[in-house]
C-alpha positions as CSV (number, residue, x, y, z in Angstrom):
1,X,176.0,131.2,75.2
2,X,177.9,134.5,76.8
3,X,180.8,133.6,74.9
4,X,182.6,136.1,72.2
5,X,182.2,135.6,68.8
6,X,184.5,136.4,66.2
7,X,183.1,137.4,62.6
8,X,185.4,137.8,59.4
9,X,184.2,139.1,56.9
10,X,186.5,138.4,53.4
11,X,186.3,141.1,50.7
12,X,187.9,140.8,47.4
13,X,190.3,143.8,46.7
14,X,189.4,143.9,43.5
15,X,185.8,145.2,43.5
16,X,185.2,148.6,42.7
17,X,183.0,149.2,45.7
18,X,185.5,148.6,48.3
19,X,188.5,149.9,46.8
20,X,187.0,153.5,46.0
21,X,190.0,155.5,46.3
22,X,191.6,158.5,44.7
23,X,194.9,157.0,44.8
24,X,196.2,154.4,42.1
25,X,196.7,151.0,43.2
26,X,200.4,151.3,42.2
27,X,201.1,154.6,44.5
28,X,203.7,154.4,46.7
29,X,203.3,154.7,50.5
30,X,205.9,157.6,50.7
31,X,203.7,159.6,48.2
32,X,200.2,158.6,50.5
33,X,201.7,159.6,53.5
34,X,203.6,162.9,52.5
35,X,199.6,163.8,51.8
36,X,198.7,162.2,55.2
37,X,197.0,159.8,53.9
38,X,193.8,162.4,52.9
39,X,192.0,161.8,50.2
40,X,189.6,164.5,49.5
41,X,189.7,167.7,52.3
42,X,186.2,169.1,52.2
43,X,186.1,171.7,55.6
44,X,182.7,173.7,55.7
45,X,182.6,175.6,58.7
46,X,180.1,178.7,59.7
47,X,182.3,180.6,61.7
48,X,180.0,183.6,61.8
49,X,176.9,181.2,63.1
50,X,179.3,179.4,65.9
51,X,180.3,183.0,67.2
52,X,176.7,184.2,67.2
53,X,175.8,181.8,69.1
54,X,178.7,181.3,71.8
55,X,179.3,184.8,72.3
56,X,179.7,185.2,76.1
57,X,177.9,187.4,78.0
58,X,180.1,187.7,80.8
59,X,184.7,187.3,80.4
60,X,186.3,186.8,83.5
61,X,189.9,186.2,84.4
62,X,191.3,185.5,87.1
63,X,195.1,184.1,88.4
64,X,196.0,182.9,91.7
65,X,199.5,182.6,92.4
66,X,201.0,181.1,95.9
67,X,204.0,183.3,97.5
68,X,206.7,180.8,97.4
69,X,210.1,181.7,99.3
70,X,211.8,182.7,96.1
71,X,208.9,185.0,94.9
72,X,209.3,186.8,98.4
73,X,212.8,186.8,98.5
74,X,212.9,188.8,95.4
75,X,210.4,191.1,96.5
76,X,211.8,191.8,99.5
77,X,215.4,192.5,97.7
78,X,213.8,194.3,95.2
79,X,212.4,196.6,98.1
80,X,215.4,197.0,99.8
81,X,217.1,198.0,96.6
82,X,214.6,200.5,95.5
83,X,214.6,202.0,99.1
84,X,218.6,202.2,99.0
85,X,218.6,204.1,96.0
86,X,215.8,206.3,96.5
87,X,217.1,207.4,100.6
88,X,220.8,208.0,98.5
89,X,219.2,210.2,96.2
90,X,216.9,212.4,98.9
91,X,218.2,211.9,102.2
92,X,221.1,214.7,101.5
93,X,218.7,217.2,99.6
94,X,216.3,216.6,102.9
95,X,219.1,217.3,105.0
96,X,220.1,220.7,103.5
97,X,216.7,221.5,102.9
98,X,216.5,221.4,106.6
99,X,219.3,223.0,107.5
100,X,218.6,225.7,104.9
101,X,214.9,226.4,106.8
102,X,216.7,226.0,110.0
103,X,219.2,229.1,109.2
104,X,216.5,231.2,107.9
105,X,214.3,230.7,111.3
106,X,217.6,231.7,113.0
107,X,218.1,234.5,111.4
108,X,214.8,236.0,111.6
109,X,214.9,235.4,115.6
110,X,218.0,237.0,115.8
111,X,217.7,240.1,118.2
112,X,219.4,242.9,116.5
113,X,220.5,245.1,119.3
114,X,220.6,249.0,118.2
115,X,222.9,251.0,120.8
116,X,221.1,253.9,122.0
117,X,223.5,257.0,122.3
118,X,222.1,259.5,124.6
């Protein structure tokens, strides 16, 4: 009573109704399959209704990414190289700079001593 049943149904080949096909009976299946086995292509799509109506009212993007050790690492050696370079190029031009404001200071405390000839 719950069992499966199995139906086959037997159509001949010949009939017109079943074998409705744009290919000839004699076509090779090298030639079907080259057209991917398509017979007629008909596409009619609305483009312009389907973005009227899923236009989005809102767009949001957003990317998590987890630090692993070799993202850090980078970063970190990135740093350090970016701070090496940067202390090369300034650190002497701070240092003169300095020196240069320090002789001016000292030269504008100098006491000049003026003999006074009686």
């Amino acid at each position: 009573m719950f069992g499966n049943k199995n139906r086959t149904l037997a159509l001949p080949l010949n009939d017109s109704n079943v074998f409705n096909s744009n290919y000839n009976p004699n076509t090779t299946i090298n030639n079907i399959a080259s057209e991917l086995f398509i017979e007629d292509w008909s596409m009619k799509a609305h483009y312009d209704r389907y973005f009227t109506e899923c236009t989005p009212t809102n767009c949001f993007y957003s990317y998590t990414e987890r630090a692993n050790p070799f993202y850090v690492a980078t970063t970190l050696l990135g740093l350090y190289g970016g701070l090496t370079v940067v202390l090369r190029w300034w650190s002497p031009r701070l240092v003169k700079l300095g020196r240069q404001v320090q002789i001016y200071y000292m030269r504008k405390r100098r006491n000049n001593i003026i003999p006074v000839t009686t």
